[in-house]
C-alpha positions as CSV (number, residue, x, y, z in Angstrom):
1,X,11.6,13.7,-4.8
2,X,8.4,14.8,-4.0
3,X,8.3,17.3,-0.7
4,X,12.0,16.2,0.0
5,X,13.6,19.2,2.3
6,X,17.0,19.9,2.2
7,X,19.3,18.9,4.5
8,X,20.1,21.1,7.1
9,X,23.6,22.2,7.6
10,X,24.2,20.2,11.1
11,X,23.9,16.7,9.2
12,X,26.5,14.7,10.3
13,X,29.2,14.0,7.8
14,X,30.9,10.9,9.6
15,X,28.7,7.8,9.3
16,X,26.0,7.2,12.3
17,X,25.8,3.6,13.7
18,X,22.4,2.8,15.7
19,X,22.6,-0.2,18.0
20,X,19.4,-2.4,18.3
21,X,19.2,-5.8,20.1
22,X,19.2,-7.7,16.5
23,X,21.5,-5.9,15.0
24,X,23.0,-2.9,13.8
25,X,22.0,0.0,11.7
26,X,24.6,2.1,9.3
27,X,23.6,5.5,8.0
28,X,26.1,7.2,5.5
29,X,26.2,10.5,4.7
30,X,26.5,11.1,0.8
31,X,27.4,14.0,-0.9
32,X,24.0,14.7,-2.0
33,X,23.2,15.5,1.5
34,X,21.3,11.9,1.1
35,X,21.8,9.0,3.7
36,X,22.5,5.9,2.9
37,X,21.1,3.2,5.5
38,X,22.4,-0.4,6.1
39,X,21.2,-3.0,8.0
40,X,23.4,-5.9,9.9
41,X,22.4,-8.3,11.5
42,X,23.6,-10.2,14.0
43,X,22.0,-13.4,12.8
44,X,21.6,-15.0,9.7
45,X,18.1,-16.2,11.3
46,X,16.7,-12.6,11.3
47,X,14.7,-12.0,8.1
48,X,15.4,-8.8,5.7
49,X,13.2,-7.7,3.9
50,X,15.2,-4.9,2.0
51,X,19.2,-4.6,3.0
52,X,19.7,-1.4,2.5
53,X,18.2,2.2,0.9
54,X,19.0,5.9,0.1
55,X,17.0,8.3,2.2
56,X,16.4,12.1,2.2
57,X,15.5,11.6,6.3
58,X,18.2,12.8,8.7
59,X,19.7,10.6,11.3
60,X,17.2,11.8,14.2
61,X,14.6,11.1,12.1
62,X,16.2,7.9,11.0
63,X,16.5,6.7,14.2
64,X,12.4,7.7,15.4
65,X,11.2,5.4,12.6
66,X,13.7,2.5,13.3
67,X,13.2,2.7,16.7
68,X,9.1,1.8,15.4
69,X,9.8,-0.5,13.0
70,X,10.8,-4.3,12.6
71,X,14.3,-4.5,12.4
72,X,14.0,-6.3,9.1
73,X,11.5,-4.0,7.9
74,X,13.7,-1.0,8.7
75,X,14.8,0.0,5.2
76,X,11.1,-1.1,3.4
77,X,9.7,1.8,5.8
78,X,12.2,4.0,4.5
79,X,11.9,3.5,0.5
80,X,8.7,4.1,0.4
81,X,8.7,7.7,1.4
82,X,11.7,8.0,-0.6
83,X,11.5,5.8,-3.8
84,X,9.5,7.0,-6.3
85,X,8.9,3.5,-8.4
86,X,7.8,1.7,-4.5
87,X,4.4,4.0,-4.1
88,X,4.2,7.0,-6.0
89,X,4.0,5.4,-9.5
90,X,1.3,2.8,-8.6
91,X,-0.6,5.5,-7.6
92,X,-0.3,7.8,-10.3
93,X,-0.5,5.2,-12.5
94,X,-4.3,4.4,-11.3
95,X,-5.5,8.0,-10.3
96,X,-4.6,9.7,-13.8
97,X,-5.8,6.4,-15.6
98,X,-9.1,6.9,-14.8
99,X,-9.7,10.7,-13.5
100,X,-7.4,14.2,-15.5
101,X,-5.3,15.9,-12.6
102,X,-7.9,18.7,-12.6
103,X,-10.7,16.7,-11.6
104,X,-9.4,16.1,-8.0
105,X,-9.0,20.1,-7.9
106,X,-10.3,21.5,-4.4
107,X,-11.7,17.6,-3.4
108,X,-10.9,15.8,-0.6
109,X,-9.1,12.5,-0.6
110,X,-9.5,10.1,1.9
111,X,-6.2,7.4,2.3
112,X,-7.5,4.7,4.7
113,X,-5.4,2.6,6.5
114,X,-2.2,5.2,5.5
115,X,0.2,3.3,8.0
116,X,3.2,5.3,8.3
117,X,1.7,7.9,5.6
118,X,3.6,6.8,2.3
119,X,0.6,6.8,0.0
120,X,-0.6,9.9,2.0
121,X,2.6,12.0,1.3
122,X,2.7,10.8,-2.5
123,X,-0.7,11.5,-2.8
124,X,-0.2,15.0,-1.4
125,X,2.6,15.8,-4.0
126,X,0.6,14.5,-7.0
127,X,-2.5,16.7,-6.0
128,X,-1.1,19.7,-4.2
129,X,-4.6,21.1,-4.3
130,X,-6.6,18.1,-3.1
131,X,-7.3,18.2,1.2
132,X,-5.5,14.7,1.6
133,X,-6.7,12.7,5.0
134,X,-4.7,9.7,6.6
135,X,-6.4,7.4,8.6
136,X,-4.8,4.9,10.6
137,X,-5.8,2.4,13.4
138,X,-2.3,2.4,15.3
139,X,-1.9,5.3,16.9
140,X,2.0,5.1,17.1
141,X,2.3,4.6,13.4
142,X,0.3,7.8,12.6
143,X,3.3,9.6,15.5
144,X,5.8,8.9,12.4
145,X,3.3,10.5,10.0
146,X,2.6,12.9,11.9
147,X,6.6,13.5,13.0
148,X,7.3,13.0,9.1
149,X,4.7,15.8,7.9
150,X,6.9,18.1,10.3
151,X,9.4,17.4,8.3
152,X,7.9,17.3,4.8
153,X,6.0,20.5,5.7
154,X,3.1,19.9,3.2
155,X,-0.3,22.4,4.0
156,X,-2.7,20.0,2.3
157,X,-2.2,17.1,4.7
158,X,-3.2,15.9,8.2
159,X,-3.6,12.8,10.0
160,X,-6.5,11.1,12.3
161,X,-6.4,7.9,14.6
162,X,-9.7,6.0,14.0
163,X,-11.0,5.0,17.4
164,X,-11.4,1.4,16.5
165,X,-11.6,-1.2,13.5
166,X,-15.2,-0.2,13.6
167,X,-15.1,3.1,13.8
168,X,-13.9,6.4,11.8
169,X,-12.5,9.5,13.7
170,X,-15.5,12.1,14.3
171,X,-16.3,14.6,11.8
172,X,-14.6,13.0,9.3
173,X,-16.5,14.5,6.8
174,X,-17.6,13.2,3.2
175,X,-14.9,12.5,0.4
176,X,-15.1,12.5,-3.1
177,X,-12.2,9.7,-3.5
178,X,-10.9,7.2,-1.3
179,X,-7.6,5.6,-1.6
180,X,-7.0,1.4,-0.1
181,X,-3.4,1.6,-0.7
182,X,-2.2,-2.2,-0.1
183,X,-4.3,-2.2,2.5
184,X,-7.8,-4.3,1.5
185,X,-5.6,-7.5,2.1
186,X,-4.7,-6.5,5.9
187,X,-8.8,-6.7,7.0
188,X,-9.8,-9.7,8.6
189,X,-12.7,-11.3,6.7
190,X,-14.8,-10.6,9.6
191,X,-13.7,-6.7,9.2
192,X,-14.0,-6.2,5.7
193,X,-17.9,-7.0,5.9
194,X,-18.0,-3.9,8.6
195,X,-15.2,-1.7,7.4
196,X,-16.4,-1.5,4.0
197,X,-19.8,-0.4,4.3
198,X,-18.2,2.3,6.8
199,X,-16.2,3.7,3.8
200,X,-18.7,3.4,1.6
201,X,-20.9,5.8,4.0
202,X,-17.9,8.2,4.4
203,X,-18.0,8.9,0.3
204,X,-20.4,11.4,-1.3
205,X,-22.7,10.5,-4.2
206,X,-20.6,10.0,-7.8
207,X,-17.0,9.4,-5.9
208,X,-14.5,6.5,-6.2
209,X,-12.8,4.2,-4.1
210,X,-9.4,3.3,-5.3
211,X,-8.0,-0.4,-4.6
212,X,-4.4,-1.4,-5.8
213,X,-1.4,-4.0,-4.1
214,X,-3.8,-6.3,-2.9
215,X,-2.7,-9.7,-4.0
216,X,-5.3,-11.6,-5.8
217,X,-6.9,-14.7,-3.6
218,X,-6.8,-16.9,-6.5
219,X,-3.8,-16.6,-8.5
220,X,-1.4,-19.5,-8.8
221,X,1.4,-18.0,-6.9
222,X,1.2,-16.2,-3.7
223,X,4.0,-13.7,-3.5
224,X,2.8,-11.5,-1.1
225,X,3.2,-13.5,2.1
226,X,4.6,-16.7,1.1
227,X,6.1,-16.9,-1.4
228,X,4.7,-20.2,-2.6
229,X,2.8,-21.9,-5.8
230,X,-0.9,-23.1,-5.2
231,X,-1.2,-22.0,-1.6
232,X,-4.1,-19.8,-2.7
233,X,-6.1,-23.3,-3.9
234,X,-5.6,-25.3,-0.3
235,X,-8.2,-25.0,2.7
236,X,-7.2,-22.6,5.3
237,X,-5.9,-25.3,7.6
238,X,-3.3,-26.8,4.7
239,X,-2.5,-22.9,3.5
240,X,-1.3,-22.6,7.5
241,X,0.8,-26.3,7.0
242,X,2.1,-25.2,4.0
243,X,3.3,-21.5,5.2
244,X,4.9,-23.3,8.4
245,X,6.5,-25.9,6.3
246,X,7.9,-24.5,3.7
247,X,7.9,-20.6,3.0
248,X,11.1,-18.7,3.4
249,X,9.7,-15.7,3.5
250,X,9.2,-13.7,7.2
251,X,9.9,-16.8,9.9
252,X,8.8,-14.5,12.2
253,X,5.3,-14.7,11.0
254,X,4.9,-17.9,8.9
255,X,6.4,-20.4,11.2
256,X,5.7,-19.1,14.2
257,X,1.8,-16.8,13.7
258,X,-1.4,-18.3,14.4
259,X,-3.7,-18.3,11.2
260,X,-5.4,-15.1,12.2
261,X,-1.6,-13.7,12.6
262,X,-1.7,-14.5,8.3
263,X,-5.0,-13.3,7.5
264,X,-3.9,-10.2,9.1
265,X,-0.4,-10.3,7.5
266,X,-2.1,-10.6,4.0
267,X,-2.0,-14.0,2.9
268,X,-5.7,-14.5,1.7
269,X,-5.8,-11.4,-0.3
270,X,-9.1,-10.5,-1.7
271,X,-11.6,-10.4,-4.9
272,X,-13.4,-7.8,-6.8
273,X,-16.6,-10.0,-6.1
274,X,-15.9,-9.8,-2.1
275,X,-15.7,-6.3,-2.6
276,X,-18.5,-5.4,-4.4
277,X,-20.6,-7.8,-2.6
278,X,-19.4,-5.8,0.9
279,X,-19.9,-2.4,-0.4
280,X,-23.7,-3.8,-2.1
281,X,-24.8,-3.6,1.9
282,X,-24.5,0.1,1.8
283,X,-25.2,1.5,-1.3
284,X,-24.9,0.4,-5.3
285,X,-21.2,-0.3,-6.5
286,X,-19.7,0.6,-10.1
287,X,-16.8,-0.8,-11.5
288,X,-15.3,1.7,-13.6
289,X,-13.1,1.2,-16.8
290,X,-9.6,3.2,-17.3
291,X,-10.6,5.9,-20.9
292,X,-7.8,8.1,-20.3
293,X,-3.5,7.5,-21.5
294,X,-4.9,5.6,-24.3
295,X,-6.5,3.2,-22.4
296,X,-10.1,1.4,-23.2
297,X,-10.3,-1.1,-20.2
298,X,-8.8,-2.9,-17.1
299,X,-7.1,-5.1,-19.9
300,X,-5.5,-2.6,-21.3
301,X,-4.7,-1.1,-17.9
302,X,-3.1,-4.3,-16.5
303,X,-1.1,-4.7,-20.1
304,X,0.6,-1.1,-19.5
305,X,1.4,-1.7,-16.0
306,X,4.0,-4.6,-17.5
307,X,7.2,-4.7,-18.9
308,X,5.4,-5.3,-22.4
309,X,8.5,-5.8,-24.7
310,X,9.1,-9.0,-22.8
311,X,6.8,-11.9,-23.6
312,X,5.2,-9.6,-25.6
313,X,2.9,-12.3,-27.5
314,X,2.0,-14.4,-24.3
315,X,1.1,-10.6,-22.3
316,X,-1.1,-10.0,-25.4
317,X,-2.8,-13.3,-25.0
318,X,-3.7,-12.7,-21.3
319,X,-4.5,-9.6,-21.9
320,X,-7.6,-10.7,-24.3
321,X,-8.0,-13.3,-21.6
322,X,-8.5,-10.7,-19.2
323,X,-10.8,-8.8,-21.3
324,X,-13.5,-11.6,-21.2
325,X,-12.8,-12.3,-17.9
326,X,-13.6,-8.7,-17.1
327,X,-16.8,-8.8,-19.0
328,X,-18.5,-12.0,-18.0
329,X,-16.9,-12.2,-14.6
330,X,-16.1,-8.5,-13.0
331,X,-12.6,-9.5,-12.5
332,X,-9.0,-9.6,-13.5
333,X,-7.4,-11.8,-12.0
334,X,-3.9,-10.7,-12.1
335,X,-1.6,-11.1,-9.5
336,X,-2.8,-7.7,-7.8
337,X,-6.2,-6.3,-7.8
338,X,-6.3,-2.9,-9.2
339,X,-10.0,-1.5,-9.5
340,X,-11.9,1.8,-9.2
341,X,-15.6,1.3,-8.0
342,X,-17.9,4.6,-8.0
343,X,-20.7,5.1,-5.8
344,X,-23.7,5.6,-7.7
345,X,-27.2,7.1,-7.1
């Protein structure tokens, strides 16, 4: 596990149970020095997002992110600092795809909109001699980065509060890459045509801008927020219907959250061409192609990313599919975007 201490010898070794108005929270000592953490709750009504998880986090710690989180959300917050296949493989899955390891030797890497500093902590394993900067909005998320980096102890890491959704923490600095981590999805339309420019500002001549997990606006199914067929198609006022009246997934949100409430959940997702078209008002925009691991395009890319032994003949297809698409259109649409644009002269 990557910057995983050990636990210290005054773990608990009888199981801890944390008791939160919705329900409770189990956490298991395992004989790895590991936790195992279980949520129950009291209603059947409460959505879970993930049940239950394996953690290298002791109980105190345990407890400072719970106590932060969305009940329901609890174990998700969890797994991704600790599972490598949640974050760490997306990401170095795209980095080494289109950049060797070397090449982000003694640059600095900027990870906007790190949240509780997943991405940020994977991304300061992978490149150990990169300066890696989180940037968050919510100042009490970046408190559990911050509390976790204690924790992690990792030199070539820190964390910033931007002042607003306008606005990047002074003397930021210039980057040479800059990571959107799941996060393009999260801007409000009315943001992205402010926040993106911003970035684009923040990056030297000749870097890249990384984009993965954000779900694209026009595939057929939207899985990221719904859960539902053809949403993607329907005006915004029959997408809000439609999540009220029939998605399962997060009540809290769907049935209950104005439309700006899903826009900011992630339900509209987002397209290379809004991207491009954003980052056009500040400078000129590149989309690059993965030539590394055997790769000759974003076709190839998205074909390696699946589990190709399965509908082998049918990936194939799409995958030449995607490869015109690419060409003609500047996208591939895929149900996530993945896409590295550099900032040319």
């Amino acid at each position: 596990m990557h910057g995983t201490a050990a636990a210290p010898a005054s773990v608990p070794q009888i199981p801890v149970i944390l008791t939160r108005p919705e329900g409770n929270i189990e956490i298991q000592p395992l004989p790895s020095g590991r936790f195992s953490v279980t949520l129950r709750p009291r209603s059947k009504d409460i959505f879970i997002d993930t049940w239950s998880c394996e953690t290298s986090f002791p109980p105190e710690m345990i407890e400072f992110i719970a106590e932060r989180c969305r009940f329901g959300f609890i174990c998700d917050a969890l797994g991704r600092h600790d599972n490598p296949d949640y974050i760490e493989a997306v990401l170095r899955r795209q980095l080494f795809a289109y950049f060797a390891p070397e090449e982000f030797e003694g640059k600095r890497l900027l990870d906007f909109g790190c949240g509780g500093g997943a991405s940020t902590f994977a991304l300061a394993a992978m490149l150990p001699k990169t300066e890696i900067v989180g940037v968050e909005l919510d100042e009490e998320v970046i408190q559990v980065a911050r509390r976790i980096a204690e924790f992690r102890k990792m030199p070539n890491l820190r964390f910033l509060v931007s002042p607003s959704g306008d606005r990047l923490p002074s003397g930021l600095g210039k980057f040479d890459f800059v990571m959107f981590s799941a996060v393009y999805e999260h801007l409000l339309p009315s943001e992205r045509t402010v926040v993106m420019p911003l970035i684009w500002s923040a990056m030297k001549t000749g870097a890249a801008l990384f984009i993965n997990q954000t779900p694209h606006r026009y595939f057929p199914y939207e899985h990221h927020s719904t859960g539902l067929w053809l949403i993607n198609y329907l005006p915004d006022r029959a997408a809000h219907f439609a999540a009220r009246k029939f998605s399962r997934y997060n009540p809290e949100l769907n049935k209950r959250g104005t439309w700006t409430d899903l826009l900011r959940g992630g339900i509209r997702g987002g397209t290379e061409r809004e991207i491009m078209r954003n980052l056009r008002k500040a400078g000129l925009p590149r989309i690059l192609q993965p030539k590394r691991l055997g790769l000759r395009n974003r076709a190839d890319y998205w074909l390696s990313c699946t589990n190709s032994s399965r509908l082998k003949p049918a990936k194939l297809a799409l995958a030449a599919l995607f490869r015109m698409t690419d060409r003609l259109a500047g996208t591939v649409p895929s149900i996530n975007i993945d896409v590295v644009i550099r900032k040319d002269a």
